[in-house]
C-alpha positions as CSV (number, residue, x, y, z in Angstrom):
1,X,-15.0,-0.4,-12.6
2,X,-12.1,1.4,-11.1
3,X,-8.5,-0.1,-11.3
4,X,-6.6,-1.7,-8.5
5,X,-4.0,-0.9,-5.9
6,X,-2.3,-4.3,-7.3
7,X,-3.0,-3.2,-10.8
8,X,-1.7,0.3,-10.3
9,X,1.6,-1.0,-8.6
10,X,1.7,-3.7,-11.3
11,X,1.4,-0.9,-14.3
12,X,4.9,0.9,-12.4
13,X,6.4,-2.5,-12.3
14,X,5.8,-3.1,-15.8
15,X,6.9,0.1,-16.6
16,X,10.3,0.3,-14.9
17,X,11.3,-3.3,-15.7
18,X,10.4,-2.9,-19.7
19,X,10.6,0.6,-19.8
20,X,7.1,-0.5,-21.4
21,X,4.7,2.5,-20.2
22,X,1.4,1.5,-22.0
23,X,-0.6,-0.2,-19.5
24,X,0.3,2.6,-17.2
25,X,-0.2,5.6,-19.3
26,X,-4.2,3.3,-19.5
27,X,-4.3,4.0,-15.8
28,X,-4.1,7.7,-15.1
29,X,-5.7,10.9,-16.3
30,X,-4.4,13.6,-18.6
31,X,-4.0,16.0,-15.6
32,X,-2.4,13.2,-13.4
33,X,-0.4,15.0,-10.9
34,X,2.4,12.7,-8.6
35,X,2.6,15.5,-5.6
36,X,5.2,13.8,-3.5
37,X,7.6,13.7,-6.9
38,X,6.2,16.6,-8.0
39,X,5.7,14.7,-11.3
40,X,3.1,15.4,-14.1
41,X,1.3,12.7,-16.5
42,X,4.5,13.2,-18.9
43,X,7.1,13.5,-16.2
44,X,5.7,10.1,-14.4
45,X,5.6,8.6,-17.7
46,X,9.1,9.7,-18.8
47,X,10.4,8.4,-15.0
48,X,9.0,5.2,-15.1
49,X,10.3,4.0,-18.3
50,X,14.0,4.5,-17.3
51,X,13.9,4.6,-13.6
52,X,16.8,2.3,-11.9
53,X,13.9,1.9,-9.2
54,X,12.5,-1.9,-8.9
55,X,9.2,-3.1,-7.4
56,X,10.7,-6.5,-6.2
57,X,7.9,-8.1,-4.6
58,X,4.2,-8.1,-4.1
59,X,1.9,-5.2,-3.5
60,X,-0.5,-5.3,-0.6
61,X,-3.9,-3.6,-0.5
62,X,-4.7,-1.4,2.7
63,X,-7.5,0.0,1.4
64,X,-10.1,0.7,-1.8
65,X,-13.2,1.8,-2.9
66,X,-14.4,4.1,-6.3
67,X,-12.7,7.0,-4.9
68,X,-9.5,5.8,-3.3
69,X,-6.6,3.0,-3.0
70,X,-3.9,2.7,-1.4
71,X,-1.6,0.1,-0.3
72,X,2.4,-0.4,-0.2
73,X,4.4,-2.7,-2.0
74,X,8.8,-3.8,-1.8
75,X,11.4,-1.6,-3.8
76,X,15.0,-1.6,-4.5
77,X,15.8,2.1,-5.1
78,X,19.2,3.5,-7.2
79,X,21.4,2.6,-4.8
80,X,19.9,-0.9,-4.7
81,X,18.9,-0.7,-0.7
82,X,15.5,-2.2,0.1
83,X,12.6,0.1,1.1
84,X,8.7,0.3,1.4
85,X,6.1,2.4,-0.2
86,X,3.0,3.5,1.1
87,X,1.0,5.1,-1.5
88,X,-2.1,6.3,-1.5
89,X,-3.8,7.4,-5.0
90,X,-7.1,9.4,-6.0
91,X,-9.3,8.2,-8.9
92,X,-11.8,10.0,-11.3
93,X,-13.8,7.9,-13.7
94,X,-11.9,4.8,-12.8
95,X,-8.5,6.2,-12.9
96,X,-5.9,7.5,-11.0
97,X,-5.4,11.7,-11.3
98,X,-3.4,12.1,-7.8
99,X,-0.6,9.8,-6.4
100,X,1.1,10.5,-2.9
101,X,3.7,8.0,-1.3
102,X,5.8,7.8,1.2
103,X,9.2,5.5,1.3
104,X,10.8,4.2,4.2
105,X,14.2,2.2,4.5
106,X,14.5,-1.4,5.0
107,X,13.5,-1.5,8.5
108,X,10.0,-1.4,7.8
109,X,10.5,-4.0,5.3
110,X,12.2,-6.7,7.4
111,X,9.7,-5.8,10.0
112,X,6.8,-6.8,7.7
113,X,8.3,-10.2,6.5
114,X,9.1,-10.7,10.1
115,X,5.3,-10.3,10.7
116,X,3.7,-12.4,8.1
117,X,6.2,-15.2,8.7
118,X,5.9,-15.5,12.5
C-alpha cells in the first residue's frame, strides 16, 4: 500500500522538528527528485534535518490514489511568517520519487481557518 499525504507531511515534520530523517528517507526513492527546490534524495534529506522551516498544524488531503497525493498543510518559514503549502507528490512502488509545491503567504492561511470555522 502506498503511503499518505498525512504520512508524507508527517515524515517532513518529524524530520525538521528532530532533525530525525529516518521515517522520511522510508518514504521516497533513491532517484527522488524535489523539482520546485531543485533538491535530490540527499539534498531533501540533508534540508530537512536542519531546516528552520516548521509544519505547525495539520495536513489536509485534496487528493490520493496509487499514483498520486497531494494536499497542503500550515508552515512557519525562516523568518517565522505563517504560510501554506500545496504539494502535490508522484509515487512508484508505494513511494514518493517526485515532489512539487507551491507556498503562499498567510493570507491563504487565515482564509482557510476562516472557512472551517464559520
Amino acid at each position: 500500500m502506498s503511503i499518505s499525504w498525512e504520512q508524507f507531511v508527517d515524515a517532513f515534520k518529524v524530520g525538521s522538528d528532530t532533525g530525525n530523517i529516518e521515517q522520511l528517507a522510508s518514504m521516497i526513492t533513491e532517484d527522488f527528485n524535489w523539482v520546485t527546490s531543485d533538491m535530490d534524495r540527499e539534498a531533501t534529506l540533508s534540508w530537512t534535518s536542519g531546516t528552520s522551516f516548521k509544519i505547525n498544524g495539520d495536513a489536509q488531503t485534496l487528493y490520493e490514489n496509487e499514483e498520486v497525493i497531494a494536499g497542503t498543510h500550515p508552515v512557519l518559514d525562516d523568518e517565522g511568517k505563517q504560510n501554506l503549502v500545496m504539494g502535490v507528490a508522484r509515487l512508484r512502488d508505494g513511494k514518493v520519487y517526485r515532489y512539487d509545491h507551491m507556498r503562499q503567504l498567510s493570507d491563504l492561511v487565515s482564509l482557510e481557518r476562516r472557512t472551517r470555522s464559520g
